[in-house]
C-alpha positions in Angstrom: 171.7 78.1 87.1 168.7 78.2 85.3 166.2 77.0 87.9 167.6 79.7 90.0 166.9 82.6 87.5 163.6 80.7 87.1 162.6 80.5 90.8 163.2 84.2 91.3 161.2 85.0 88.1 158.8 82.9 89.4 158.5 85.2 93.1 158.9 88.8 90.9 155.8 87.2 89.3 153.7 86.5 92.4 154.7 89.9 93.0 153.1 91.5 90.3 150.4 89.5 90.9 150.2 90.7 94.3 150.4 94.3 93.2 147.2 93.6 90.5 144.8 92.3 93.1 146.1 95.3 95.2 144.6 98.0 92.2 141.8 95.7 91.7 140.5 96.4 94.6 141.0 99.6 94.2 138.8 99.4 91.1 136.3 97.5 92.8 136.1 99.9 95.7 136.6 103.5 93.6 135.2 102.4 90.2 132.5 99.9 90.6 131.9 96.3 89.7 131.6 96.6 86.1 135.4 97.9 86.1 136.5 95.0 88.4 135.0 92.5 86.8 137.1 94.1 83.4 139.9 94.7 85.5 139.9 90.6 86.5 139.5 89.6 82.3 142.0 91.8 81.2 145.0 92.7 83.4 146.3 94.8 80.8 143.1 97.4 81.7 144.1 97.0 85.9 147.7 98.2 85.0 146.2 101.0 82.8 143.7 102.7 85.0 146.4 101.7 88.1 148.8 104.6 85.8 145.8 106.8 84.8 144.7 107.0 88.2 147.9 106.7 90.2 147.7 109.9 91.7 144.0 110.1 92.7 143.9 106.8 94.7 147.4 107.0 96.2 148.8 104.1 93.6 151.6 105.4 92.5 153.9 103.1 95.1 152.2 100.0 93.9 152.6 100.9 90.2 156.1 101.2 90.1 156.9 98.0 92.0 154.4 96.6 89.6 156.0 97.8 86.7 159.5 96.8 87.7 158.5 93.6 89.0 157.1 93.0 85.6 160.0 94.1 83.8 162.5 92.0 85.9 160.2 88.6 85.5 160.6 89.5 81.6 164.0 89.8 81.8 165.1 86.9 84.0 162.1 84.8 82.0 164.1 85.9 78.8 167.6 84.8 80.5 166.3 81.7 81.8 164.7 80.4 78.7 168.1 81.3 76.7 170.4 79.6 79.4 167.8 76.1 79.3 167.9 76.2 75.6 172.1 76.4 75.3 172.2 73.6 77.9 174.0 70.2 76.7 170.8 68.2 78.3 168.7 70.3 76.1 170.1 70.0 73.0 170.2 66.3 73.3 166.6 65.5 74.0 165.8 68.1 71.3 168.1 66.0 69.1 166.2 63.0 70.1 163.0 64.4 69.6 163.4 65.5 66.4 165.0 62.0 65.4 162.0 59.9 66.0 159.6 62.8 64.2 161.9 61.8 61.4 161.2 58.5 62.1 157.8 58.7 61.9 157.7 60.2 58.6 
């Protein structure tokens, strides 16, 4: 079940990637190289301006899928991290592991 919820977290997340090179070429083309190049360190400042600027550049489309495919890889990241961690196989090797770092002591 997990590696379900983790596989489709995993294509929401290509698709907000998608969605930042989309604005980011939008920076590059309406903003200049300077933004771009900012835009490409800190994705943060691509999803900003994509908002601030929505409306002038025709982003608004891209923004809300974006922002919801963001949200949704959150979420199922969330869920699939909590449904790993309560699984028997789990436990046990986190058992084990902490056994032998006892050990070592």
């Amino acid at each position: 079940m997990s590696s379900i919820i983790g596989l489709l977290a995993l294509a929401i997340g290509l698709v907000s990637i998608i969605c930042w090179i989309k604005v980011l070429i939008v920076i590059f083309n309406k903003a200049g190289v300077g933004l771009g190049i900012l835009g490409i360190i800190c994705p943060i400042f691509t999803f900003i301006w994509g908002w601030v600027k929505n409306a002038e550049y025709g982003l608004k489309k891209i923004m809300l899928i974006w922002t919801i495919a963001t949200g949704a890889s959150f979420v199922l990241n969330v869920v699939a991290g909590a449904t790993m961690a309560a699984s028997p196989e789990f436990q046990k090797a986190m058992n084990e592991a902490m056994q032998k770092a006892s050990q070592k002591q």
